[in-house]
N, CA, C and O of each residue as an XYZ file, in Angstrom:
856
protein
N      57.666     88.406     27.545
C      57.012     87.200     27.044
C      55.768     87.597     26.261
O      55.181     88.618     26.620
N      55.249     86.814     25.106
C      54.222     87.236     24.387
C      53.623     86.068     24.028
O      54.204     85.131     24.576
N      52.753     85.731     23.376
C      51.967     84.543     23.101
C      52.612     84.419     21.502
O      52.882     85.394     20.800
N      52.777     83.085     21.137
C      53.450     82.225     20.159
C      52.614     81.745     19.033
O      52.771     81.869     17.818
N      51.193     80.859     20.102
C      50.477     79.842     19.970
C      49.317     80.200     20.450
O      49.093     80.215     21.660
N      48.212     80.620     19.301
C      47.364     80.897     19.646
C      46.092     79.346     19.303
O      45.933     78.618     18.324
N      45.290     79.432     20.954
C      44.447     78.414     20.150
C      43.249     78.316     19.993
O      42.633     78.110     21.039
N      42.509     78.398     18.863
C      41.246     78.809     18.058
C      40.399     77.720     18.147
O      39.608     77.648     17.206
N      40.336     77.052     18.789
C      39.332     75.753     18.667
C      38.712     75.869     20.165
O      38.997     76.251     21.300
N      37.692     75.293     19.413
C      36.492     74.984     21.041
C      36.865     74.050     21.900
O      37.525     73.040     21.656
N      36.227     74.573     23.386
C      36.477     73.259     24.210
C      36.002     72.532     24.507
O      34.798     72.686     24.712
N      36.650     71.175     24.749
C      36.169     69.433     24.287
C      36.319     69.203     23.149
O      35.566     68.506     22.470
N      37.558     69.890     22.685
C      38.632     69.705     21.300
C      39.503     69.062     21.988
O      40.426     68.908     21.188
N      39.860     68.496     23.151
C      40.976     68.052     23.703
C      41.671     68.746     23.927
O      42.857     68.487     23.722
N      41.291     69.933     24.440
C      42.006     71.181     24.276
C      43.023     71.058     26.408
O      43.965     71.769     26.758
N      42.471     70.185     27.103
C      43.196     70.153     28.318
C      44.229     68.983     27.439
O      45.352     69.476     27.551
N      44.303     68.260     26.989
C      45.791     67.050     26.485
C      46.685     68.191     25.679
O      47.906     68.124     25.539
N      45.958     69.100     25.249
C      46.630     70.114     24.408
C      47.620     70.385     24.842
O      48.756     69.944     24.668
N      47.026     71.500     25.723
C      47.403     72.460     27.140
C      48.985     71.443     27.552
O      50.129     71.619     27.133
N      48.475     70.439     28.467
C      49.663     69.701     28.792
C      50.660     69.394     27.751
O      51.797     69.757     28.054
N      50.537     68.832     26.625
C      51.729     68.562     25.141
C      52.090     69.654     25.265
O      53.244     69.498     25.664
N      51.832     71.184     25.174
C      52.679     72.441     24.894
C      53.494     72.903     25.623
O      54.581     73.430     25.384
N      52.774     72.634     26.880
C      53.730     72.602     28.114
C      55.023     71.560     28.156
O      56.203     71.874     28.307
N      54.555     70.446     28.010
C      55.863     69.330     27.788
C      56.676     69.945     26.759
O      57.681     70.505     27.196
N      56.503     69.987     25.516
C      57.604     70.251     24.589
C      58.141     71.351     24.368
O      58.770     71.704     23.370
N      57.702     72.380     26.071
C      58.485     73.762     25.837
C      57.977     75.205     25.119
O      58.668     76.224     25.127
N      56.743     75.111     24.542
C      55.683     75.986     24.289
C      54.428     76.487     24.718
O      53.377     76.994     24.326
N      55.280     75.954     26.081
C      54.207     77.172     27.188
C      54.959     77.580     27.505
O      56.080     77.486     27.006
N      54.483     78.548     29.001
C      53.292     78.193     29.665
C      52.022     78.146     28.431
O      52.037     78.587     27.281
N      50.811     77.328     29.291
C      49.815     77.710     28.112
C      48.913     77.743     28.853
O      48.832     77.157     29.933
N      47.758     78.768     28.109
C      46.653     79.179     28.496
C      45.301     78.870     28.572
O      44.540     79.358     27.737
N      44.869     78.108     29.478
C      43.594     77.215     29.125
C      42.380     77.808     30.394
O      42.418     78.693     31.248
N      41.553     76.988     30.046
C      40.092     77.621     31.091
C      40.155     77.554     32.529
O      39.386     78.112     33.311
N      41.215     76.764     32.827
C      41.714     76.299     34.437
C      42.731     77.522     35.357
O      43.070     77.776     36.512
N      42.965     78.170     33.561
C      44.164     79.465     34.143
C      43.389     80.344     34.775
O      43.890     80.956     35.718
N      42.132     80.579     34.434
C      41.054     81.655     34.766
C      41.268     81.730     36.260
O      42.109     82.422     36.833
N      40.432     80.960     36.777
C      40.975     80.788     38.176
C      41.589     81.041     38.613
O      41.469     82.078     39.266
N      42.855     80.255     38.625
C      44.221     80.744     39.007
C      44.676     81.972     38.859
O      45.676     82.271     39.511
N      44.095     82.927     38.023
C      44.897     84.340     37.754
C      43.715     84.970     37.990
O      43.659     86.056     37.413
N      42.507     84.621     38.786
C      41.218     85.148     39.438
C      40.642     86.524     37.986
O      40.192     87.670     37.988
N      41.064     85.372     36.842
C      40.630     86.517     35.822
C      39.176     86.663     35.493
O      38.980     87.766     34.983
N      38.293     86.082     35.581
C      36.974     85.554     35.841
C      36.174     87.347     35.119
O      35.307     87.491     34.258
N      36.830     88.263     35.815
C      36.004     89.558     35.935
C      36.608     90.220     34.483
O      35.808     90.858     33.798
N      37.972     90.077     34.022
C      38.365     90.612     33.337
C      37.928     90.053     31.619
O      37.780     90.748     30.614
N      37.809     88.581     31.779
C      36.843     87.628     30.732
C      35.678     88.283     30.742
O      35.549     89.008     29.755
N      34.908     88.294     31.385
C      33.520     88.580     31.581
C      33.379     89.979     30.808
O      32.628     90.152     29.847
N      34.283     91.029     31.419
C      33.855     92.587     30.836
C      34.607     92.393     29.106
O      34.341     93.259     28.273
N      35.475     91.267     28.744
C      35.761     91.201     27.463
C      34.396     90.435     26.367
O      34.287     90.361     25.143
N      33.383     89.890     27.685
C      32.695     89.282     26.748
C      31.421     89.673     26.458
O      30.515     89.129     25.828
N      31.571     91.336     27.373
C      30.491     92.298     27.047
C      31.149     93.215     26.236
O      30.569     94.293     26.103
N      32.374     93.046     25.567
C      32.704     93.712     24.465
C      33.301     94.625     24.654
O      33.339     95.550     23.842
N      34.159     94.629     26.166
C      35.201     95.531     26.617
C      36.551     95.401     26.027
O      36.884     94.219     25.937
N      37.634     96.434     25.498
C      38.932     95.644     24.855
C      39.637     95.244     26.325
O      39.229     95.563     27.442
N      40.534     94.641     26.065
C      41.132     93.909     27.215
C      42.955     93.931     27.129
O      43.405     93.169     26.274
N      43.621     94.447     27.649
C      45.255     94.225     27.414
C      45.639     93.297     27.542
O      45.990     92.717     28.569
N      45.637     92.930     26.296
C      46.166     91.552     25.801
C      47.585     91.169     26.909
O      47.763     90.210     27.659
N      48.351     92.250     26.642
C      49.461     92.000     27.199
C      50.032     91.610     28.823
O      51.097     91.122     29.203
N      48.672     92.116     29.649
C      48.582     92.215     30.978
C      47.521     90.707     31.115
O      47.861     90.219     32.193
N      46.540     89.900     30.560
C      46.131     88.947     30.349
C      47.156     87.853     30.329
O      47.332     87.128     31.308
N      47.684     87.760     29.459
C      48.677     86.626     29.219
C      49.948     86.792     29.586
O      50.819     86.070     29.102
N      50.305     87.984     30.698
C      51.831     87.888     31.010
C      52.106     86.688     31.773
O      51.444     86.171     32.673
N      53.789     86.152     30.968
C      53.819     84.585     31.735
C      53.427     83.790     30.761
O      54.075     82.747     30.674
N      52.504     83.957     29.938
C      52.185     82.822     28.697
C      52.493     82.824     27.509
O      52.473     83.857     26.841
N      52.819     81.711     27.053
C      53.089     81.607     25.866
C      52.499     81.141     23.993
O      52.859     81.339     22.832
N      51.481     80.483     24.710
C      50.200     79.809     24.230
C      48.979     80.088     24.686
O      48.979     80.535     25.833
N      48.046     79.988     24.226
C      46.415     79.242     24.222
C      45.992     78.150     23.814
O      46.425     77.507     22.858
N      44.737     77.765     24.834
C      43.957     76.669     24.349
C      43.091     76.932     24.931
O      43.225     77.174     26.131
N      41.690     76.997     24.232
C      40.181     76.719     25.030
C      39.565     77.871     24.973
O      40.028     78.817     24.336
N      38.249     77.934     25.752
C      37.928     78.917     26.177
C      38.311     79.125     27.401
O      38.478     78.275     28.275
N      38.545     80.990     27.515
C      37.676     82.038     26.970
C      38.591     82.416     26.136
O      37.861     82.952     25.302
N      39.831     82.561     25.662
C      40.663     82.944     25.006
C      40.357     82.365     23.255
O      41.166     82.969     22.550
N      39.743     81.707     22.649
C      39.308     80.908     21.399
C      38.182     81.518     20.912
O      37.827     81.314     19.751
N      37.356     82.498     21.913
C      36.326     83.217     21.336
C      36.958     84.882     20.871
O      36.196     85.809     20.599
N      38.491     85.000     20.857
C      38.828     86.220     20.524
C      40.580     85.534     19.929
O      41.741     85.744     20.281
N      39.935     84.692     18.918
C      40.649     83.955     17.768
C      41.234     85.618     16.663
O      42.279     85.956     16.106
N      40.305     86.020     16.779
C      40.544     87.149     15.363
C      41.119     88.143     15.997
O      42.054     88.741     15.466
N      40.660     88.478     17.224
C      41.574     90.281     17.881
C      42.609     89.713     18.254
O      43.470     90.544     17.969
N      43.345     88.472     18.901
C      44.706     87.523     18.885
C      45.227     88.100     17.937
O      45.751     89.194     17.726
N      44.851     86.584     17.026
C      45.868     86.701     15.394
C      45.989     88.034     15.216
O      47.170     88.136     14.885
N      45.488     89.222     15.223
C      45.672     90.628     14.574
C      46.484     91.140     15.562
O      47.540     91.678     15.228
N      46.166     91.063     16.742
C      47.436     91.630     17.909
C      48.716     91.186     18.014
O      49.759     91.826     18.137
N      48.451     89.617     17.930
C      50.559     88.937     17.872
C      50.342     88.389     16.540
O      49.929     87.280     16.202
N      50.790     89.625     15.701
C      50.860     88.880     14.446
C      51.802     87.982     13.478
O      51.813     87.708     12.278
N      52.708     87.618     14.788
C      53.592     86.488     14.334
C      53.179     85.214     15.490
O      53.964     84.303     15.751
N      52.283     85.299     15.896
C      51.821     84.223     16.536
C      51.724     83.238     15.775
O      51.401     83.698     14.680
N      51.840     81.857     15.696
C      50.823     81.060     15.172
C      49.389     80.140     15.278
O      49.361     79.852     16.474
N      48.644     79.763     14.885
C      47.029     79.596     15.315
C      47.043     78.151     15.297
O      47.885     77.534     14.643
N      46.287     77.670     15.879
C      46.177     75.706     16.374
C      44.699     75.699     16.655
O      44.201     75.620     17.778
N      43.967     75.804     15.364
C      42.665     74.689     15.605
C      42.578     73.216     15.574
O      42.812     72.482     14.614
N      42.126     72.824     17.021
C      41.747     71.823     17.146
C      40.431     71.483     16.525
O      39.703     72.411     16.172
N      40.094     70.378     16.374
C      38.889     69.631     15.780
C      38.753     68.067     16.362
O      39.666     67.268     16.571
N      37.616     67.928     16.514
C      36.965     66.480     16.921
C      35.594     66.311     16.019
O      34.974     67.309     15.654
N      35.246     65.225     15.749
C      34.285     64.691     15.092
C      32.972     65.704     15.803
O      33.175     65.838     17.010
N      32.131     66.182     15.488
C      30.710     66.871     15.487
C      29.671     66.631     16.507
O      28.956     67.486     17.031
N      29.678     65.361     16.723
C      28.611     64.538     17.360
C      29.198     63.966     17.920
O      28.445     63.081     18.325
N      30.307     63.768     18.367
C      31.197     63.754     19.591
C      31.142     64.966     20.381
O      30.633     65.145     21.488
N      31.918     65.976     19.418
C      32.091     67.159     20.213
C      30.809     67.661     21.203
O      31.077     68.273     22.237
N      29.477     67.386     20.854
C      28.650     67.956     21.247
C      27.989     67.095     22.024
O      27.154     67.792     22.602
N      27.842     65.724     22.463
C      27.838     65.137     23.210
C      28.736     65.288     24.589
O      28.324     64.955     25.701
N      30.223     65.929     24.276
C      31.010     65.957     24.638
C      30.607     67.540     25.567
O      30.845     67.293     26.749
N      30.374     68.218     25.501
C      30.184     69.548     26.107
C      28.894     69.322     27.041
O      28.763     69.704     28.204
N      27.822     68.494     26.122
C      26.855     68.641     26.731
C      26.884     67.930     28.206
O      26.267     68.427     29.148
N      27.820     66.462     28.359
C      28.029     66.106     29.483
C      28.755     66.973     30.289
O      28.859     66.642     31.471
N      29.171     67.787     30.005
C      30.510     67.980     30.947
C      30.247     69.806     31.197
O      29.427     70.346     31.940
N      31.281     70.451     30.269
C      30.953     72.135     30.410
C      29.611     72.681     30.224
O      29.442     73.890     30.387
N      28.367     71.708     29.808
C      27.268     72.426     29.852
C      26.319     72.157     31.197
O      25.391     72.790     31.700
N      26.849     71.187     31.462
C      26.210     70.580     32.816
C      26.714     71.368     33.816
O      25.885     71.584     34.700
N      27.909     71.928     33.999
C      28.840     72.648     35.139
C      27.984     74.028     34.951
O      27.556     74.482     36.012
N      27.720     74.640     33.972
C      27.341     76.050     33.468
C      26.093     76.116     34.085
O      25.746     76.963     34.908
N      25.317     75.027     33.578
C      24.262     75.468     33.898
C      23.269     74.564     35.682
O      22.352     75.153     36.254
N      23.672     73.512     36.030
C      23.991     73.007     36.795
C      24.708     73.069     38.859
O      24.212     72.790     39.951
N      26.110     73.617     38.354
C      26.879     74.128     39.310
C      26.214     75.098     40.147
O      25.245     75.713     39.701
N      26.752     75.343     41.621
C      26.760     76.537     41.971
C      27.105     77.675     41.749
O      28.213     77.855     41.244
N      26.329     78.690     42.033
C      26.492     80.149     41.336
C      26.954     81.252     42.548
O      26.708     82.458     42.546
N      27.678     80.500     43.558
C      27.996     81.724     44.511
C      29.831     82.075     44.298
O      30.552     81.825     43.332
N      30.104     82.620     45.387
C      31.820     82.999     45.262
C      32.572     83.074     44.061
O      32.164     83.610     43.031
N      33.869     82.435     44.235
C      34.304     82.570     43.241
C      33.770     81.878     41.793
O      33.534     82.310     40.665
N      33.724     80.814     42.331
C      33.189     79.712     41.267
C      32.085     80.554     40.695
O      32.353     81.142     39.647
N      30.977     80.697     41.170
C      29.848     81.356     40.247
C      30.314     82.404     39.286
O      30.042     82.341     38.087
N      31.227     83.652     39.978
C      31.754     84.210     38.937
C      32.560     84.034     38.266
O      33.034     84.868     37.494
N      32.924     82.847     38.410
C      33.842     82.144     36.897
C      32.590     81.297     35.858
O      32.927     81.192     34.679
N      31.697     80.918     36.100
C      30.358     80.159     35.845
C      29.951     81.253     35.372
O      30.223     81.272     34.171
N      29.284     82.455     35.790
C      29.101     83.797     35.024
C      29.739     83.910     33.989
O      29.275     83.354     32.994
N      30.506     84.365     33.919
C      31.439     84.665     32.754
C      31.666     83.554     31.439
O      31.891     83.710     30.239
N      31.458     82.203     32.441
C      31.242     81.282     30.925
C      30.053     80.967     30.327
O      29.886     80.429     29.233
N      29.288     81.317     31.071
C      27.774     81.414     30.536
C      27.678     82.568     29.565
O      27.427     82.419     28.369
N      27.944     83.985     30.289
C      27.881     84.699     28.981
C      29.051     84.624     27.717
O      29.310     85.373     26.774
N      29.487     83.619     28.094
C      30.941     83.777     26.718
C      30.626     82.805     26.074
O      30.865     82.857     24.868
N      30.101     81.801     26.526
C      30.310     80.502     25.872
C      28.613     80.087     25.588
O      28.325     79.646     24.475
N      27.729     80.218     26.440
C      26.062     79.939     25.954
C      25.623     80.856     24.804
O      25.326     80.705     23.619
N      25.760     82.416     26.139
C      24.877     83.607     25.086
C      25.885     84.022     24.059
O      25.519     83.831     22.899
N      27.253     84.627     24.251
C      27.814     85.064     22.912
C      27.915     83.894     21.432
O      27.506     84.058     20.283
N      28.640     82.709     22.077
C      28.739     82.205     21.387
C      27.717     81.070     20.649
O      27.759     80.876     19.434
N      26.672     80.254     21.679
C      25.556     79.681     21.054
C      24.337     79.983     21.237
O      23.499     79.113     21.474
N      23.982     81.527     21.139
C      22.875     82.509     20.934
C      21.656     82.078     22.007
O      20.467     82.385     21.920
N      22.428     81.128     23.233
C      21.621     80.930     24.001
C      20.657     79.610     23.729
O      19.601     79.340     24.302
N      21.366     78.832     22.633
C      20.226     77.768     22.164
C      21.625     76.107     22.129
O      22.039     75.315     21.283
N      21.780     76.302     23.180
C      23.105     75.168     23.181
C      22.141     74.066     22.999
O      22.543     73.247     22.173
N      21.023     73.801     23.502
C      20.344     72.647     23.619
C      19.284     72.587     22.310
O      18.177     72.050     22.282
N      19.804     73.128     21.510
C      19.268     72.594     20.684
C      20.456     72.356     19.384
O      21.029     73.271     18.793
N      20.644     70.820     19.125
C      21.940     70.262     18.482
C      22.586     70.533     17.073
O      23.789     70.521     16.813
N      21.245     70.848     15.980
C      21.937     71.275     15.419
C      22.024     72.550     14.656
O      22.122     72.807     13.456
N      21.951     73.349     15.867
C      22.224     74.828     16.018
C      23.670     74.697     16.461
O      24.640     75.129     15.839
N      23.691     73.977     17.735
C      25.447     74.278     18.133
C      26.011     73.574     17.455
O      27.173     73.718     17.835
N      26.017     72.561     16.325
C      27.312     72.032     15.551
C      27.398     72.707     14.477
O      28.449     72.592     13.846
N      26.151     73.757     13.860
C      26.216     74.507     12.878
C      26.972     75.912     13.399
O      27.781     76.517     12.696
N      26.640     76.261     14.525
C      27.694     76.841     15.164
C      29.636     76.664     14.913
O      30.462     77.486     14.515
N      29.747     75.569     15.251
C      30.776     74.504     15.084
C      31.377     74.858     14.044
O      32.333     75.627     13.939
N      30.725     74.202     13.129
C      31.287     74.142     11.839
C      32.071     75.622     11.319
O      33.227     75.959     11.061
N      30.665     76.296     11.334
C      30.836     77.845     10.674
C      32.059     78.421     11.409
O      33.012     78.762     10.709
N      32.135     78.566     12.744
C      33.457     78.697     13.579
C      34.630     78.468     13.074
O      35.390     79.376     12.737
N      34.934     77.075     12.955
C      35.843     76.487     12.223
C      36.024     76.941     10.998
O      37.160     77.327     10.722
N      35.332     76.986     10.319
C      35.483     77.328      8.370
C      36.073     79.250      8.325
O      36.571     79.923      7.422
N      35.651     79.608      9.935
C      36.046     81.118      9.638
C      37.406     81.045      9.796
O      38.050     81.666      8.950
N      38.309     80.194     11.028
C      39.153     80.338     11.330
C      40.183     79.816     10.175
O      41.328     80.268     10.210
N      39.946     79.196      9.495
C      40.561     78.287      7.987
C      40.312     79.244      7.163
O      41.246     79.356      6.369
N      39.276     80.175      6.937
C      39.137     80.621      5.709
C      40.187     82.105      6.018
O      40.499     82.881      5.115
N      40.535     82.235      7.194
C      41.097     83.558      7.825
C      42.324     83.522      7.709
O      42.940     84.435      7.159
N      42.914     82.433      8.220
C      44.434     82.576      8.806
C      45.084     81.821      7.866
O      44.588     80.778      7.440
N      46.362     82.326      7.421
C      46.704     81.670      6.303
C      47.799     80.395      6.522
O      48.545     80.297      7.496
N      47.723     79.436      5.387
C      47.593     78.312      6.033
C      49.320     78.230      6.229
O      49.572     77.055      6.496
N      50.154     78.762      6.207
C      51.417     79.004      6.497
C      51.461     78.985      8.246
O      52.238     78.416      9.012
N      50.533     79.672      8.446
C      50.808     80.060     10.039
C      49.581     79.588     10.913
O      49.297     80.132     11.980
N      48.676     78.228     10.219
C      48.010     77.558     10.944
C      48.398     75.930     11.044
O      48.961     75.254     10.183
N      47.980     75.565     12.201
C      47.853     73.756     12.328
C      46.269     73.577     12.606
O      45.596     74.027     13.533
N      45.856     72.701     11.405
C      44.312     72.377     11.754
C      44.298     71.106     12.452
O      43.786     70.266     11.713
N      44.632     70.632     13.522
C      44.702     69.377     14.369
C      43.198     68.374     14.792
O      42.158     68.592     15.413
N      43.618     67.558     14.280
C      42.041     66.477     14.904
C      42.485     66.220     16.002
O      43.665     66.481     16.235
N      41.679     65.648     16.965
C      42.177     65.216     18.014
C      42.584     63.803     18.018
O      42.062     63.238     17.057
N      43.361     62.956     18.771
C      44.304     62.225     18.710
C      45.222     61.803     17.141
O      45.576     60.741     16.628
N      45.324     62.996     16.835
C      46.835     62.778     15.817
C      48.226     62.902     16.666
O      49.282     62.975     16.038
N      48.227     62.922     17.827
C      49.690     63.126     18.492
C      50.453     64.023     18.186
O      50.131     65.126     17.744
N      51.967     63.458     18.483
C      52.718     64.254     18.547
C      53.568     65.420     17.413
O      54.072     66.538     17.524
N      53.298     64.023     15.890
C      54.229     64.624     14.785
C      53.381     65.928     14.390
O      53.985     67.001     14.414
N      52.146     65.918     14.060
C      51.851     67.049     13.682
C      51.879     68.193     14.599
O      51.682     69.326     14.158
N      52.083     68.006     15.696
C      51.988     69.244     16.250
C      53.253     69.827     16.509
O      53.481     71.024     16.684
N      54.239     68.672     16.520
C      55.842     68.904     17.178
C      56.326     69.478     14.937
O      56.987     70.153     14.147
N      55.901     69.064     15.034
C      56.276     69.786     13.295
C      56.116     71.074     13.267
O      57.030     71.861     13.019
N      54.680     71.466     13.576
C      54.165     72.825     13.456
C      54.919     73.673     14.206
O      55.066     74.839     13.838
N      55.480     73.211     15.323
C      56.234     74.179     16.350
C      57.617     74.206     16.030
O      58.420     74.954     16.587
N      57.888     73.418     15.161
C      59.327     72.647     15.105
C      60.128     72.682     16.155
O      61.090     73.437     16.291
N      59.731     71.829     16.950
C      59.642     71.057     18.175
C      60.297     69.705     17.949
O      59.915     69.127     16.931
N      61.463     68.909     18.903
C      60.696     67.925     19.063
C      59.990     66.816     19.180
O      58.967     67.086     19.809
N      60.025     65.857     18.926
C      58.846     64.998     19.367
C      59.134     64.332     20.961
O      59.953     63.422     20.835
N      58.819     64.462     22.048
C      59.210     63.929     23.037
C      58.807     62.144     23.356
O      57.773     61.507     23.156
N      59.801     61.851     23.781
C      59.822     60.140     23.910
C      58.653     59.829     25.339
O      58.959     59.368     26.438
N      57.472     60.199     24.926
C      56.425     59.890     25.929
C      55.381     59.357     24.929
O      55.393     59.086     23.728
N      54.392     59.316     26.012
C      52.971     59.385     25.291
C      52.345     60.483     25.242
O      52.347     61.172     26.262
N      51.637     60.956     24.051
C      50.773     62.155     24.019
C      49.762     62.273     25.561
O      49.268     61.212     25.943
N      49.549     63.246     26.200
C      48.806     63.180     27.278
C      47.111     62.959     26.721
O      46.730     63.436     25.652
N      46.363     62.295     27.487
C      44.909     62.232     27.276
C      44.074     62.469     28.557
O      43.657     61.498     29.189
N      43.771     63.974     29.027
C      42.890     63.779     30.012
C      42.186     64.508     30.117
O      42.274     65.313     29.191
N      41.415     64.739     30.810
C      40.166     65.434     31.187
C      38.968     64.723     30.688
O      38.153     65.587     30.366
N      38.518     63.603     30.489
C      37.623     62.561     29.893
C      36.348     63.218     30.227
O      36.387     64.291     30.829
N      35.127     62.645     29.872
C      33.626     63.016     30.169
C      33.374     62.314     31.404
O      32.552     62.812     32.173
N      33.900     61.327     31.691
C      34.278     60.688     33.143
C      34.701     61.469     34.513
O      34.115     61.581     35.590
N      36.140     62.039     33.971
C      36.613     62.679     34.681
C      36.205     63.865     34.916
O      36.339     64.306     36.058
N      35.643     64.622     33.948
C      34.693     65.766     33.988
C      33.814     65.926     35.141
O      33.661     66.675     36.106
N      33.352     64.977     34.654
C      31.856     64.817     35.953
C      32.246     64.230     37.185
O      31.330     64.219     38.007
N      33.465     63.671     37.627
C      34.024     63.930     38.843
C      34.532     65.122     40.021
O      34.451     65.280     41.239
N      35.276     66.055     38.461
C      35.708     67.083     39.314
C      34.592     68.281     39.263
O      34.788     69.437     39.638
N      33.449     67.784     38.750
C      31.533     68.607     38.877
C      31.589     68.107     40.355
O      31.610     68.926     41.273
N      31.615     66.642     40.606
C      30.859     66.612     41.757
C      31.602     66.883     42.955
O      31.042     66.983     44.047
N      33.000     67.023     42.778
C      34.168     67.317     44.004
C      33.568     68.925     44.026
O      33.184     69.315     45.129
N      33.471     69.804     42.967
C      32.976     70.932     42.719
C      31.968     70.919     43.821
O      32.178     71.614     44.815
N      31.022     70.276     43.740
C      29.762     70.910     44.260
C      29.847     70.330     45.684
O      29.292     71.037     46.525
N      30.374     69.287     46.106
C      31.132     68.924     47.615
C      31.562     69.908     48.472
O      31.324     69.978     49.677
N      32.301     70.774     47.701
C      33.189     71.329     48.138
C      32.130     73.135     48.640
O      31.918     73.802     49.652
N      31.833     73.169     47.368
C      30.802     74.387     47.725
C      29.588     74.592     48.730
O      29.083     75.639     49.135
N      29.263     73.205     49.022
C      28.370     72.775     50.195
C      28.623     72.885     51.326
O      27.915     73.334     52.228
N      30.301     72.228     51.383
C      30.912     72.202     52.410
C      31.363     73.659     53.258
O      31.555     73.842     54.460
N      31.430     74.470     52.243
C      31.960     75.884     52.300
C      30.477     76.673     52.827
O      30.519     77.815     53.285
N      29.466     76.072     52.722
C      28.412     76.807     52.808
C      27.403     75.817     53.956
O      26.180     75.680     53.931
N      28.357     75.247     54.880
C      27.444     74.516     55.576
C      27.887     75.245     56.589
O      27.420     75.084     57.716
């Protein structure tokens, strides 16, 4: 098994409704920030995001796709490694997007508990996602959408447009079931992980870590 579908966009691109559509229409498994965990990769992210190379191949065995981070901050050593992959940037409006992080993955980062496992999955996205990628100045706005942008314009100006889908978020199913030529399944596009729901499974998060530590 090798990766197909690589995906180059940031998260709170809708990149969890993603995750689930690829899976439904048969182009996963796919690889999103929830897999970390589950494959207790936490340590192996982390030494990639101090600039260790990483076997691609031993990372993603079992997958077929990406979406999100930590896998979207190594958009370019991907595309050059499966070079018949194809690339899926997502996109959301600017000032959404960043509203959008700031409730949710920036609040968990910086916020959350920092012990067991969780912390060293919280580690690792702090240095991948604050310091590598927004030079440590997330809170200040328009540094991280200029961030944003420039991100985006590399991944467009890089990959050629044969073997990319530049996706907004809620365009559904045709454009993406096209790109895969896939397809279209007789459902509804999935929509979840909300800024709502976010900050629910923060506070089941920190319940739970209390509980573990009482």
């Amino acid at each position: 098994m090798t990766l197909q579908l690589i995906g180059a966009g940031f998260g709170r691109t809708g990149t969890l409704s993603l995750k689930q559509a690829i899976d439904r229409v048969g182009a996963g498994p796919c690889y999103h920030m929830q897999e970390v965990a589950r494959n207790q990769h936490a340590p192996r992210w982390h030494a990639a995001a101090r600039g260790e190379a990483q076997p691609w191949d031993e990372v993603f065995a079992g997958y077929h796709a990406t979406v999100d981070w930590p896998a979207c901050s190594f958009w370019r050593e991907l595309a050059d490694y499966y070079p018949n992959a194809r690339v899926l940037l997502s996109l959301r409006d600017p000032d959404r997007w960043y509203d959008s992080v700031a409730n949710t993955i920036y609040k968990a980062m910086t916020q959350a508990p920092t012990e067991g496992a969780m912390g060293t999955q919280l580690a690792m996205a702090r240095r991948l996602v604050l310091e590598n990628t927004f030079d440590g100045r997330f809170e200040d706005r328009a540094h991280a959408i200029d961030v944003f942008h420039r991100h985006n314009e590399a991944v467009e100006a890089s990959i050629p447009p044969e073997r990319l889908l530049v996706y907004e978020v809620g365009s559904g199913w045709k454009a993406l079931c096209d790109f895969l030529e896939l397809p279209i399944p007789d459902e509804e596009f999935p929509h979840v992980n909300s800024t709502t729901e976010f900050e629910e499974l923060l506070k089941a998060m920190r319940q739970a870590n209390a509980a573990q530590g009482s």
